[in-house]
C-alpha positions as CSV (number, residue, x, y, z in Angstrom):
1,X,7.3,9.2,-5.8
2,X,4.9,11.9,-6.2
3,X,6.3,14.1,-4.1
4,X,3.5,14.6,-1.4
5,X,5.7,13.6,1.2
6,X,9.0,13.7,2.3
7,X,9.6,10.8,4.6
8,X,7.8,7.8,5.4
9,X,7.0,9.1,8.8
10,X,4.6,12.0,7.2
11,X,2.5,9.1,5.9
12,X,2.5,7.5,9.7
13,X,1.8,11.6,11.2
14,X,-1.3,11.4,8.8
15,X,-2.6,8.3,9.6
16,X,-2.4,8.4,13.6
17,X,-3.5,12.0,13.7
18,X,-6.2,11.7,11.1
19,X,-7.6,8.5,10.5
20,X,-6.9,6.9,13.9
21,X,-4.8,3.8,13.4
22,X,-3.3,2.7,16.6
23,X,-0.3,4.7,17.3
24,X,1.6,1.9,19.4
25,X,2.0,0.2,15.8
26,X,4.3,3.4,15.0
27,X,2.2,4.1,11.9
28,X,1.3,1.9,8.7
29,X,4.5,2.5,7.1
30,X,6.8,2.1,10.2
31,X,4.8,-1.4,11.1
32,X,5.2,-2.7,7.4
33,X,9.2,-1.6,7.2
34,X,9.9,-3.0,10.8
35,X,7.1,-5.9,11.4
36,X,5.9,-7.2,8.2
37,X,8.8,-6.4,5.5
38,X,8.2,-4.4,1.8
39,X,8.9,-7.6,0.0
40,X,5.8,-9.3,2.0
41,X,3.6,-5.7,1.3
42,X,5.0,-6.1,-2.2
43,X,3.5,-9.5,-2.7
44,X,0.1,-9.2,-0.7
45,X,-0.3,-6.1,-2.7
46,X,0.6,-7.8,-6.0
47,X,-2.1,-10.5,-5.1
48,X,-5.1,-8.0,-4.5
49,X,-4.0,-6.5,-7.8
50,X,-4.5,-9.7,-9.9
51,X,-8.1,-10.8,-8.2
52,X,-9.2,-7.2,-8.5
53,X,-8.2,-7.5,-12.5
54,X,-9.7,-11.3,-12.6
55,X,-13.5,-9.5,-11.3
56,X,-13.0,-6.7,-13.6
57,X,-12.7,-9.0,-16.8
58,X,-15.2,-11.9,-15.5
59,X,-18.1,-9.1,-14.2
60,X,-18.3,-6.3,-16.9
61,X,-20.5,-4.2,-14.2
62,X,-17.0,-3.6,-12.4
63,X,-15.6,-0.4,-13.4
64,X,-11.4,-0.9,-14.5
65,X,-9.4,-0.8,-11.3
66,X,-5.6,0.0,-10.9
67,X,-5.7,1.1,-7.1
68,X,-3.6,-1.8,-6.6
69,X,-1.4,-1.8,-8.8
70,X,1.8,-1.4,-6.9
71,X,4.1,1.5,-7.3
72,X,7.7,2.0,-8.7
73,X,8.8,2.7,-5.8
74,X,7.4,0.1,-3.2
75,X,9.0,-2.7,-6.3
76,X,12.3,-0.6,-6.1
77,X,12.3,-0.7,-2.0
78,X,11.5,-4.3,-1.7
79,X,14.1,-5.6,-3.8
């Protein structure tokens, strides 16, 4: 979406090479298209978003928060 990478598999290069997660999982995005399914991301993700937003308005020491807020294209893939 913001044209950082190409292919879903650049995100999964990244993430085995760089940060270390377990590369017989294929990568984050390979284990959430095959194993887990976008529309179950899309939900979990959807979820965080609203509590995060719930402690932002009931704690005014939490600074606004929109890291969760999921993106056009995960709702557009999930569908």
């Amino acid at each position: 979406e913001e044209g950082f990478a190409q292919r879903s598999s650049d995100i999964d290069i990244v993430y085995i090479f760089g940060y270390g997660f377990p590369p017989a999982k294929g990568g984050p995005m390979f284990y959430a298209e095959n194993y887990v399914g976008l529309a179950k991301v899309l939900e979990r993700v959807e979820v965080y978003n609203k509590e995060a937003k719930e402690r932002f308005t009931k704690n005014k020491a939490y600074l606004p928060v929109d890291y969760f807020e999921p993106s056009k294209l995960l709702i557009a893939c999930a569908q």
